[in-house]
C-alpha positions as CSV (number, residue, x, y, z in Angstrom):
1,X,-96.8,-23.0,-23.0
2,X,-96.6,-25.7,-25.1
3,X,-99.2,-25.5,-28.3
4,X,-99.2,-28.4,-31.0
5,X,-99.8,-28.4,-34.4
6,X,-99.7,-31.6,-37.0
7,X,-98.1,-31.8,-40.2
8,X,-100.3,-34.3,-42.6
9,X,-98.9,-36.6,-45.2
10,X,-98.6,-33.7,-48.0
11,X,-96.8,-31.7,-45.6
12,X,-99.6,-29.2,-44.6
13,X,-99.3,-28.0,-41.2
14,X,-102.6,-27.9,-39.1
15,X,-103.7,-26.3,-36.0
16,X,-104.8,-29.2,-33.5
17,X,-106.2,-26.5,-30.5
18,X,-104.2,-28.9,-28.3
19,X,-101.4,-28.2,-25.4
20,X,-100.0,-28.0,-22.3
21,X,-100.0,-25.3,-19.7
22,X,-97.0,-24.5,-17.9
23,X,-96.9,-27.1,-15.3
24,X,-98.2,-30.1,-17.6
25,X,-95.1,-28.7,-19.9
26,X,-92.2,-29.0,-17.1
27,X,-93.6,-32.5,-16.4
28,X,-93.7,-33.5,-19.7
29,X,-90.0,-32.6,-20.5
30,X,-89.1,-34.4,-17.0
31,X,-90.8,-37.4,-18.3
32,X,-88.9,-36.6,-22.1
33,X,-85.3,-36.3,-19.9
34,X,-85.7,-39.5,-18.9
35,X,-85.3,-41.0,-21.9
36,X,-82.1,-42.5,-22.9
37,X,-80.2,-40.8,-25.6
38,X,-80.2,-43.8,-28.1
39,X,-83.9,-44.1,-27.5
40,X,-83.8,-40.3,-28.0
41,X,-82.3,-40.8,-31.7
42,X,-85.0,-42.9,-33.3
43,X,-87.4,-39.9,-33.0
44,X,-85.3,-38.2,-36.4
45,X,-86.4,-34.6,-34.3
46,X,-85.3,-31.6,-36.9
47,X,-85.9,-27.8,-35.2
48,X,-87.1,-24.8,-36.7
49,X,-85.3,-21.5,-36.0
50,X,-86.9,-18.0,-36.1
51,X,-84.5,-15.7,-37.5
52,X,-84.5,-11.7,-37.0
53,X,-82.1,-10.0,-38.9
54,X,-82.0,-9.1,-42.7
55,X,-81.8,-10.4,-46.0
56,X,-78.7,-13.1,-45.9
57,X,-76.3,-11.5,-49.0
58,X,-76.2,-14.9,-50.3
59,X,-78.7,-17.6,-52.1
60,X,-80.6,-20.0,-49.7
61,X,-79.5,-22.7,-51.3
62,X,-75.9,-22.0,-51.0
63,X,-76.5,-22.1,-46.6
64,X,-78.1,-25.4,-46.7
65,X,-76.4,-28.7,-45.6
66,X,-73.6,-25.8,-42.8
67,X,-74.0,-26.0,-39.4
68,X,-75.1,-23.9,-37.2
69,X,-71.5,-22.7,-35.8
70,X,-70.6,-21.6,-39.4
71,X,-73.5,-20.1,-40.3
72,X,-72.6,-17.7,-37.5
73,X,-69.0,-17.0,-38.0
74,X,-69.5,-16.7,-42.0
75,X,-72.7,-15.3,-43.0
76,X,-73.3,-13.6,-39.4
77,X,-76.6,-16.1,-38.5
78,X,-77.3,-16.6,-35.2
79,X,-78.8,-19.7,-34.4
80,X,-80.3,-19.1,-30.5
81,X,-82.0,-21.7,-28.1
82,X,-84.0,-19.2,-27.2
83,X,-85.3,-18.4,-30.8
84,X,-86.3,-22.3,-31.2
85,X,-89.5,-21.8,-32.6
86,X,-90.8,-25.5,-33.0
87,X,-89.5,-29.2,-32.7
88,X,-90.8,-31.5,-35.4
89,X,-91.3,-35.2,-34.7
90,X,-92.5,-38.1,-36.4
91,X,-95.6,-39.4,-34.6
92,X,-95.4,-43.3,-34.5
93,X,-92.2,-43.0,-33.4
94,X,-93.3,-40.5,-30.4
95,X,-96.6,-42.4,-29.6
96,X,-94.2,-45.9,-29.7
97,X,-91.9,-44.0,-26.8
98,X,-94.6,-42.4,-24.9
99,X,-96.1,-46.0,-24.1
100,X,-93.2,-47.3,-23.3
101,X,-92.6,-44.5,-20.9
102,X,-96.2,-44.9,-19.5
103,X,-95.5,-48.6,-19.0
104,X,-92.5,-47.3,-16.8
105,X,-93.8,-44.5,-14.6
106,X,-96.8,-47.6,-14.1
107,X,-94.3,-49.9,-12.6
108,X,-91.7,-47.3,-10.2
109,X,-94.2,-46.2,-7.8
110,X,-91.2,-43.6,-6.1
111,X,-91.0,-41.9,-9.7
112,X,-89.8,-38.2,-9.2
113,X,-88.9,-35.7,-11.6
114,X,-85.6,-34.4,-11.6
115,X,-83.6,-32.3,-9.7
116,X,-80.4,-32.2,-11.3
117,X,-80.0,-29.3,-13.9
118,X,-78.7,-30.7,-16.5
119,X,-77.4,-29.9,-20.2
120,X,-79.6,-30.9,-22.9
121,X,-77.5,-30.9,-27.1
122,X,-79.5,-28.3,-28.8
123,X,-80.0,-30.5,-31.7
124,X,-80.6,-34.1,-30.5
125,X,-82.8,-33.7,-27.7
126,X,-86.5,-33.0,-28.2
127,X,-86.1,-30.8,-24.7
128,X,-85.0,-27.4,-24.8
129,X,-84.6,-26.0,-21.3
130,X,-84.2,-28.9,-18.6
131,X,-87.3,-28.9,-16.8
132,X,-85.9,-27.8,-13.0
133,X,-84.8,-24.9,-14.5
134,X,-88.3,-24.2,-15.6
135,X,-89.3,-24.9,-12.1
136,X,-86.9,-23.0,-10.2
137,X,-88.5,-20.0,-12.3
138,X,-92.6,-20.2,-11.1
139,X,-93.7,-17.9,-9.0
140,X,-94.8,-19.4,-5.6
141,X,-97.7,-16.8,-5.8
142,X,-99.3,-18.3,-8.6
143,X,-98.1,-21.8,-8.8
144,X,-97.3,-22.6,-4.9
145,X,-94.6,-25.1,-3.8
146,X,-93.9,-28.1,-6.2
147,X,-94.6,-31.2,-4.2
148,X,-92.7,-33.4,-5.6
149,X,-94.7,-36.3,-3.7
150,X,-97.6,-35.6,-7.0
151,X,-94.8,-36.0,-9.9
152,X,-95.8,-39.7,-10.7
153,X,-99.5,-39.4,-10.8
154,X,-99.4,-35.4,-12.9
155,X,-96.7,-37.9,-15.4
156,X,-99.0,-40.3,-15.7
157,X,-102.1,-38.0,-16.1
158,X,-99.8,-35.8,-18.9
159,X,-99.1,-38.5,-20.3
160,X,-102.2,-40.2,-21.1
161,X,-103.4,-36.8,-22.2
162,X,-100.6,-36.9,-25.3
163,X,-100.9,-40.8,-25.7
164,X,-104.8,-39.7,-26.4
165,X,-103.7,-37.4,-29.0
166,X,-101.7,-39.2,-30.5
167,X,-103.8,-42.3,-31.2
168,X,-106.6,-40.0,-32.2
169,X,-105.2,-38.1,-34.9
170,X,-103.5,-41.0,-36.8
171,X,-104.0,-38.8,-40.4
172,X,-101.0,-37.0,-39.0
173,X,-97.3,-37.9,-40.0
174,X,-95.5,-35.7,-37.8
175,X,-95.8,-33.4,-34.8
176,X,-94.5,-29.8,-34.1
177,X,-93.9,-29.2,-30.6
178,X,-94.1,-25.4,-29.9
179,X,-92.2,-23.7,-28.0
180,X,-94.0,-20.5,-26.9
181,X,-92.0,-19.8,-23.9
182,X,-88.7,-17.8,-24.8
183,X,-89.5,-17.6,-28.7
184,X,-91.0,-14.0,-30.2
185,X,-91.7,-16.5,-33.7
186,X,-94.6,-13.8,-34.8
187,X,-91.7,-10.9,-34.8
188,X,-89.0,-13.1,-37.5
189,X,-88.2,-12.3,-40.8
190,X,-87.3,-15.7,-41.4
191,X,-87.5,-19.4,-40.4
192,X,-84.5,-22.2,-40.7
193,X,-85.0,-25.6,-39.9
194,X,-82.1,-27.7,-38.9
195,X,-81.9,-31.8,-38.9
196,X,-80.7,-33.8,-35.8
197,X,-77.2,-33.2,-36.7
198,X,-77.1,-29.8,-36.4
199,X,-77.3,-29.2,-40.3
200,X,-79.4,-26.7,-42.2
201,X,-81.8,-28.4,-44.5
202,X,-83.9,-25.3,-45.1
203,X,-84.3,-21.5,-44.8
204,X,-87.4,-19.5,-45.7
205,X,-86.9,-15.5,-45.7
206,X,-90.0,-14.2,-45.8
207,X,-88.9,-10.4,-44.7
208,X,-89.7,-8.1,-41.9
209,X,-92.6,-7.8,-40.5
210,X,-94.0,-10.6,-41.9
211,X,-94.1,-13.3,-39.3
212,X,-97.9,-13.1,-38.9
213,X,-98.4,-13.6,-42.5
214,X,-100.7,-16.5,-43.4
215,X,-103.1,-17.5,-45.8
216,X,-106.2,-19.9,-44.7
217,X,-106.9,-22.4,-46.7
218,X,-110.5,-23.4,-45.9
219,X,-110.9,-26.6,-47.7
220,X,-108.2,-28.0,-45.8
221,X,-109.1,-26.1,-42.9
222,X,-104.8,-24.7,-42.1
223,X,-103.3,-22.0,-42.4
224,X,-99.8,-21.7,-44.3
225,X,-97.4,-18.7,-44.3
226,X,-97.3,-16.7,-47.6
């Protein structure tokens, strides 16, 4: 439920075939909500948008640098958690945090994840659902009763799994986290990425139907939307 992909020092996003399934996901974000806010800030996280509707009747340019509240009220753009498509990260920055974290869950042997729903900003944060809200939704058939007693060692275990990454793929400069949960990316006409502060730096029509149109590039071996 959670796939990664790399973006490499000329900007070309890769395919890693790398990811999390739906339980190493929730504990991930449990172990990502337990990071303070200011440490939260030094990952500079920007979030790209899928967007569904038509043609805007105005230039690209002209959209770039409103927020997301006036892009709705003016131009009629809805900017929807649920259409997150993909939060980019810079990866020293998240490898640097993800030790530190490690070094944490090491040394508080009662670590839980937790139960408190609470409100993540849309922008900020590199979580997009608080992770109790994920778990309140598994189905007991599949997934059985969460036993909270395992949350330290599955943190440590999905952590060490994404510090490995990490360290391994050092040609990349930034990471794109995903989210293939509530996001129907391959049905958009269009893509918008936002910085931290909530502020359009891009938007890339590309029309209907169009969403599952790439080009390979095999010498680099990525693909890149046309």
């Amino acid at each position: 439920m959670y796939y990664i992909a790399g973006v490499t020092k000329d900007g070309m996003e890769m395919c890693c075939d790398f990811g999390f399934d739906m339980i190493e996901r929730i504990v991930l974000d449990d172990v990502l909500m337990d990071i303070p806010q200011k440490v939260m800030d030094e990952l500079d996280i920007a979030k790209r948008f899928s967007y569904f509707g038509d043609k805007p009747d105005v230039n690209a340019v002209d959209l770039v640098g409103q927020k997301a509240q006036r892009l709705q009220i003016k131009y009629g753009i809805d900017v929807l958690r649920e259409h997150c498509q993909s939060v980019i990260v810079e990866r020293k920055p998240l490898l640097a945090i993800l030790k530190r974290m490690w070094i944490k869950l090491r040394n508080v042997p009662g670590w839980q994840c937790g139960l408190k729903i609470m409100p993540t900003e849309l922008f900020k944060h590199i979580v997009l659902y608080h992770p109790q809200l994920l778990r309140s939704l598994l189905g007991k058939e599949k997934y059985g009763v969460w036993n909270h007693a395992d949350d330290r060692v599955r943190a440590i275990g999905v952590l060490n799994k994404f510090i490995d990454f990490l360290e391994h793929n050092d040609n990349l400069r930034q990471i794109a986290i995903y989210n293939e949960l509530t996001c129907p990316h391959w049905d958009a006409s269009g893509e918008m990425r936002f910085n931290s502060s909530g502020r359009l730096v891009a938007f890339n029509y590309f029309g209907r139907g169009n969403g599952q149109s790439y080009k390979y590039y095999s010498q680099l071996e990525v693909w890149q939307r046309t």
